[in-house]
N, C-alpha and C positions, 0 to 999 in steps of 0.2 A: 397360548391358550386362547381359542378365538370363541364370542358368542354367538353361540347358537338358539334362534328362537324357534320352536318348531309350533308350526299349524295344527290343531287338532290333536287328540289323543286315541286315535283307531290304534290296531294292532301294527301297523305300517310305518307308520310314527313313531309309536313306542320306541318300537326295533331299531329305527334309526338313533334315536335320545339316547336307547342304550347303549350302544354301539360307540356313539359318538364322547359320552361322556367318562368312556373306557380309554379310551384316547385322548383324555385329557381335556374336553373340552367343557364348556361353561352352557351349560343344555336349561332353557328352560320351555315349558310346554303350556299354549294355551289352548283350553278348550271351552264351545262356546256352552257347553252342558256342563250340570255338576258331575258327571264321572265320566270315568274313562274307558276302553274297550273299542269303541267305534258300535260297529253293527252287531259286537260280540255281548250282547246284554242277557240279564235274568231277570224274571216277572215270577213273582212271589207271594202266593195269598193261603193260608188256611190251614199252613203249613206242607203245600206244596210249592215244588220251586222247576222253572221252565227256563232253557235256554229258548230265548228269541232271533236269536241269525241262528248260524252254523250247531250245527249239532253233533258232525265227527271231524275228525283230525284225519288227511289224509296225508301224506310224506312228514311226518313227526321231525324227520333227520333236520327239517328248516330251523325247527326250534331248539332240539337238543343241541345244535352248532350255534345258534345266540345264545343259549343259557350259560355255554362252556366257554364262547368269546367272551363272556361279559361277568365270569366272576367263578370261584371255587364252586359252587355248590349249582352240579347239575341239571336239566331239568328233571328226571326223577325222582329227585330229594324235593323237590318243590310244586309237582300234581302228581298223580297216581295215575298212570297210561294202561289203558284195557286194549286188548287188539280183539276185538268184534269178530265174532264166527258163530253163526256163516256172517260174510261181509254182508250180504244182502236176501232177501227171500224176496223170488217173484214170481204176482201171479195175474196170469193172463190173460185176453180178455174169453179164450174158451176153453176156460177153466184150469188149465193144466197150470202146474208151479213148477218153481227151481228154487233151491236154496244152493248160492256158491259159498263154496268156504275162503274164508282169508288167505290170500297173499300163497294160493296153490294152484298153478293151472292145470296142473296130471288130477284135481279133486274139483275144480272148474269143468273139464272133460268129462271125467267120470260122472258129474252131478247132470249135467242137462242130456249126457246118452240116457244117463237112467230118465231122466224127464219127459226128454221130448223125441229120445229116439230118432232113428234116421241118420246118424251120424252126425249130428246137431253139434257135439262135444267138439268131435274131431273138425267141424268147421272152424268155432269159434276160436278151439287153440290155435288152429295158423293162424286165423284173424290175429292172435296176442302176438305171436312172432313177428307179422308183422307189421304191426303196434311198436312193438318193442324197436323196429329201424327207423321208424318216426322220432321215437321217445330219441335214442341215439342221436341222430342227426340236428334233434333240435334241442337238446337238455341246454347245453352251454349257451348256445345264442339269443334262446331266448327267455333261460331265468338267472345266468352265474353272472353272464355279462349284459353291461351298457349298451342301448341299443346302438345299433351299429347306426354309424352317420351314411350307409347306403342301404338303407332298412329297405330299398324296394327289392331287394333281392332275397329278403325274407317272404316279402309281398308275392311276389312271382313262382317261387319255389316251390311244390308242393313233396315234403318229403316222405307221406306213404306210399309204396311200394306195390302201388294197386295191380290187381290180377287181371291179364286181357280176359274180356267179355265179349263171344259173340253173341250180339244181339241185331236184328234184322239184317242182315249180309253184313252187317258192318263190326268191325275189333274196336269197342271202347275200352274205357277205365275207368274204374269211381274216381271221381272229382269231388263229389262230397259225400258226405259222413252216409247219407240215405243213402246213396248209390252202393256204397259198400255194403250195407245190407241187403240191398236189391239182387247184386252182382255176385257177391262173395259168399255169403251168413246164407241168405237162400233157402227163410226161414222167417216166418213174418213173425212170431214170437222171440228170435235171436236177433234182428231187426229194431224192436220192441226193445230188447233188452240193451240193446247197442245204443238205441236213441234215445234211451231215457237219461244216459250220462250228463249230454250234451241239453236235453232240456232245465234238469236241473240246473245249469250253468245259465238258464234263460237263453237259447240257441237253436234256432232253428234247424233239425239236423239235414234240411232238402237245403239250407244253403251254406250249411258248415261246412269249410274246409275239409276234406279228407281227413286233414292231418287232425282233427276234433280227434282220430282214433287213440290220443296219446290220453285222453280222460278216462277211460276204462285201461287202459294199461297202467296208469298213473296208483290208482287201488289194488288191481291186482300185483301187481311186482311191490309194492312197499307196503300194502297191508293199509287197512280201514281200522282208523284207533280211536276212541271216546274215555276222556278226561272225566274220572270219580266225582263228584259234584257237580258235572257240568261243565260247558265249557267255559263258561263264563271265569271258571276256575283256573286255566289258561292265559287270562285277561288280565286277574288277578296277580297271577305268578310275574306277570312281565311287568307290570304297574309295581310291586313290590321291590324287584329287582332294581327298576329304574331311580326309585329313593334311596334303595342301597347306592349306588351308583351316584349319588348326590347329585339326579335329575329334578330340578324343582317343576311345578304342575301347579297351574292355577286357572281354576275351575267359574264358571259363569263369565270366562272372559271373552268374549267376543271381538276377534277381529276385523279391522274395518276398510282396513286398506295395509299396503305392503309399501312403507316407505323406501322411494329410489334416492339417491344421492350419489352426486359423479358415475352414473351412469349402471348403479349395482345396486343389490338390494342392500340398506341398511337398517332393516328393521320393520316393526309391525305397528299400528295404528288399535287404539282397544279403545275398544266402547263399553258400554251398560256396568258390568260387576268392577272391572278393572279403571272405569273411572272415563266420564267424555273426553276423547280426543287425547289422550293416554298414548302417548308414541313410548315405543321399548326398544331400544337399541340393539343392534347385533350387527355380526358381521357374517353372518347366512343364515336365510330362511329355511327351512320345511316345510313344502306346504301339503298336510294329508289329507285333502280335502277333492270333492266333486270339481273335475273342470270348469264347469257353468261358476260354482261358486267361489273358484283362483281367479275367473278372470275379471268375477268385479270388485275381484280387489285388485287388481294389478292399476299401476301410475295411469292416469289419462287414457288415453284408448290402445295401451298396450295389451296384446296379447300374451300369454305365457308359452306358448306352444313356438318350439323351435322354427326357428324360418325355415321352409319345405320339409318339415317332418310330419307326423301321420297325426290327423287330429281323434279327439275321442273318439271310440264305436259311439254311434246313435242306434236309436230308438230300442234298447236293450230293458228286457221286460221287468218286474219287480216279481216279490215273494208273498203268497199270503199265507201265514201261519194259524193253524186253531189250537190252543191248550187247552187240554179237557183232561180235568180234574175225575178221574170213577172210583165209584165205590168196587170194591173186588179187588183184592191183589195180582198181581200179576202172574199167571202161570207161570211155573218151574217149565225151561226149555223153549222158550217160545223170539223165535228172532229179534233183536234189538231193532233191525230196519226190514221193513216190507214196501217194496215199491206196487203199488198196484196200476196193471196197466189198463188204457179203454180199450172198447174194441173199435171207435173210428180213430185212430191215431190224428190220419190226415184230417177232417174234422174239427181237431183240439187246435192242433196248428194251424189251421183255417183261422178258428177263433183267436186264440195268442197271435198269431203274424201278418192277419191280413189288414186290408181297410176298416175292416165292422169290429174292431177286438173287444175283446172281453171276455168272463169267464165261460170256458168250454162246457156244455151239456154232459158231457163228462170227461172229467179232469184226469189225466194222471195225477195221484197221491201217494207221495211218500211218509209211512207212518213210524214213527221213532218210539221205541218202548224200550229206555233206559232200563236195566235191572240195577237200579242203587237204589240203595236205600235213604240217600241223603236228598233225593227228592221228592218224597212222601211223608204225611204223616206217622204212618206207622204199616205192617205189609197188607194189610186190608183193606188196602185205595193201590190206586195205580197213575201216574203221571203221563200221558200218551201225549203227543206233540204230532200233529200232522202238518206236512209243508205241501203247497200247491204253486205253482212259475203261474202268474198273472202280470196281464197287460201295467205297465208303470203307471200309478196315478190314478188306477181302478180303484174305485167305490162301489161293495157289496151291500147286498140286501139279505139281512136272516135269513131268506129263502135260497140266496145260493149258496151260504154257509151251509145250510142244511145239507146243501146236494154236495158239499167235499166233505160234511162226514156221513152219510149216507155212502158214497164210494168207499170211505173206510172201513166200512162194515164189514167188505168184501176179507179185512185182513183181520178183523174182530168180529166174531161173530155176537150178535146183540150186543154191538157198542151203546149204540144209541140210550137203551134201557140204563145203561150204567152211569153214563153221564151226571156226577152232580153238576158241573156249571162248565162254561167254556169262555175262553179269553180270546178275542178275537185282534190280531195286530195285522193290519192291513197296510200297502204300500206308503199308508200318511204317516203311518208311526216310523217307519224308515226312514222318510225320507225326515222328519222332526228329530231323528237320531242322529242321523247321518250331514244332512244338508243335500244330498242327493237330489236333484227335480223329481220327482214323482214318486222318490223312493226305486230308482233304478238302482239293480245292482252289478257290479261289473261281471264280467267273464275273463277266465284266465288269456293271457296270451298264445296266438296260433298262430303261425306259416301258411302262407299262400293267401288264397281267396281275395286278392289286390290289396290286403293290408287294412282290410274292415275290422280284423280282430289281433291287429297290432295298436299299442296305446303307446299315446306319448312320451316322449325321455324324462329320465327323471332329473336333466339338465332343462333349461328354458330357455325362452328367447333374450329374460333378464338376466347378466351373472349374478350369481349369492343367492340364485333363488332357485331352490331345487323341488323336486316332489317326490313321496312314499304313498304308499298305499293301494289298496285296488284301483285305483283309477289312471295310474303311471304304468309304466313298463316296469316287471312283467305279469301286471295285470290284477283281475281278482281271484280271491278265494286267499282260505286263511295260509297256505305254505307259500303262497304267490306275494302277501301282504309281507311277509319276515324277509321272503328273497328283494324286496323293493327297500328294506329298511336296509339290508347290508349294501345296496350296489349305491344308495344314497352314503352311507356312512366312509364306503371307500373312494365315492368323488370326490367329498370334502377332506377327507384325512390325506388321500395320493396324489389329490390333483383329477385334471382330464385327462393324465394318462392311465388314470385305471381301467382295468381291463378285467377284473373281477377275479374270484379267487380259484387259488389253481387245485 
């Protein structure tokens, strides 16, 4: 039985602890917060209650396969899983809407002929098919298994299946995610709908990889799911299990460095709650933490990042969240998510990706309108949650809050008027959650594009010192965060001949 101390308590971590301490091993977790969760948190007043990160569950299968790895009682038994329909309602910037349904592409088809006419349907289905030889070609490489030690060949590779385009005498192929809409969708609202995946992920879709097309295939083939109280509720399930699991967790502990010894890691350094200069013994670290913030802890001027392997993505944007509390219950029948699009796309991305960033003149806004009742007071208020992709580090003024719920209107009509109060969590509050710099938040792992949105192994340049979470390989987001806690769990349990599970 070897000890394990693991970094942080995000969803990443967890997954790893649990995992780990199923196999016998001696798990304990610190974090530098009173709770746990990571980015996965709840904000709570008045008797209304708001998820602050993620607000749906996309590929659930990541979780139902740690709940069943790690003990009799499924996840099922332990959150109440909703699968969302329609997955999305969108509406565009000249005026027209779509609501697609869940995890149906023959009802995907059907939904935007009827919308937008022109054979719009019959575009975007090939688009899925092929989506789907992307998703194929890169499922295993780049979330079951260990990055490969010749990752440039994930780097180089682009594996969607892009359709020759003639454009000015010449036969191109999308190369990135825009092109594909340019070239293929051929359709500046199915374009829209295409590149709004990718920006949620904080992604520029003019320089995402092609292979970005695996985001929207990712919902449509496994279904778009939200957890009965929130997700925070999800947080909760895996935090619980891991006690079951007789994971120990100790909270306000801050670590301060990552003791080396004969040449490996042997342990963690703790400061402030756990006591100055507090060394904890172990015989492999976890560490579920931001890059910038492994590496000052690492011994002397060691690095943690493999020698010639892919360092963090940089300059990847943050999240700004508004919670508004309304008086009015929520209409019977009305979309859980409405993505509202601008009408300058280019413009927005101008604003997110260029030199001058900061918030767009008008935002894409994704509006979240849980139908539960455990996040209200009673059905005569309604709990709305709006998310908008901002530059990392950006600091808002009332007045451009105003202008992303002002844009929400477009999905509510007289939002505004309903309004009792609103909760403003801005990339500071991430990053004071997280450890993040600016409150960046990752993006999943992708193929091609020279390896800009490939993330480091979750082996290091130190042995005993490994990493989970969004910020390792394979990547961010919440089914990406569970797959980074088993391929951590099967390096320590198999050794470096793991190869992930079959």
């Amino acid at each position: 039985m070897a000890r394990i101390a693991v970094i942080g308590a995000g969803m990443g971590a967890m997954a790893a602890a649990a995992r780990l301490a199923v196999a016998g091993h001696r798990v304990v977790v610190y974090e530098r917060t009173e709770t746990y969760g990571g980015a996965v948190r709840r904000f709570s007043r008045d008797g209304f209650s708001f998820d602050t990160g993620p607000g749906l569950l996309p590929l659930p299968a990541v979780y139902r396969d740690l709940f069943v790895k790690t003990g009799r009682e499924p996840l099922e038994s332990c959150v109440e899983l909703v699968q969302v329909d329609p997955s999305a309602r969108h509406l565009f910037a000249d005026g027209t809407e779509a609501a697609l349904p869940n995890a149906s592409r023959a009802g995907a088809v059907a939904a935007l002929d009827a919308a937008l006419g022109g054979g719009a349907g019959e575009r975007w289905g090939d688009f899925l098919v092929r989506a789907r030889e992307a998703w194929d070609r890169t499922r295993r490489p780049l979330l079951e298994e260990p990055l490969w030690p010749n990752w440039e060949v994930l780097a180089e590779r682009e594996p969607y299946p892009s359709v020759p385009h003639r454009r000015l005498l010449r036969t191109r192929r999308a190369v990135t995610l825009a092109e594909i809409g340019a070239f293929e969708l051929r359709d500046a609202r199915l374009a829209a709908l295409l590149e709004s995946h990718a920006l949620a992920y904080g992604l520029d879709p003019r320089t995402a990889p092609a292979s970005a097309a695996v985001l929207p295939y990712l919902e449509h083939a496994f279904g778009t799911w939200y957890v009965r109280g929130g997700m925070r509720e999800l947080a909760r399930a895996l935090h619980e299990r891991c006690l079951t699991r007789k994971v120990e967790f100790v909270f306000g502990a801050e670590v301060t460095g990552i003791v080396e010894k004969d040449g490996r890691a042997a342990g963690v350094e703790l400061a402030g709650g756990a006591g100055q200069g507090t060394v904890a013994e172990a015989d492999q670290v976890v560490a579920g933490v931001a890059p910038a913030v492994l590496d000052r802890l690492m011994p002397g001027t060691a690095s943690a990042r493999e020698p010639g392997g892919v360092a963090a993505p940089q300059g990847l944007p943050a999240r700004l969240t508004v919670l508004l509390a309304l008086r009015g219950g929520r209409p019977e029948g009305c979309a859980h998510r409405t993505v509202v699009h601008p009408a300058d796309r280019d413009a927005e991305l101008d604003r997110l990706f260029g030199p001058d960033t900061g918030l767009p003149a008008t935002p894409t806004v994704t509006v979240l309108r849980p139908d539960d009742p455990a996040l209200v007071p009673d059905p005569a208020h309604e709990a709305v949650t709006l998310s908008v992709t901002v530059p990392a580090g950006l600091e808002l003024s009332a007045a451009e809050v105003d202008r992303v719920v002002e844009a929400a209107e477009r999905a509510i009509p007289g939002l505004r008027e309903r309004v009792l109060w609103r909760e403003v969590r801005t990339p500071g509050h991430i990053a004071e959650e997280t450890g993040a710099p600016g409150g960046a938040v990752p993006a999943p792992a992708l193929a091609a594009g020279g390896g800009r949105l490939l993330h480091p192994s979750n082996t290091t340049a130190l042995p005993g010192l490994l990493t989970a979470g969004g910020w390792s390989h394979p990547g961010g987001g919440l089914p990406h965060a569970g797959m980074s806690g088993a391929l951590v769990s099967g390096l320590i349990v198999e050794g470096p001949g793991f190869r992930g599970s079959q």
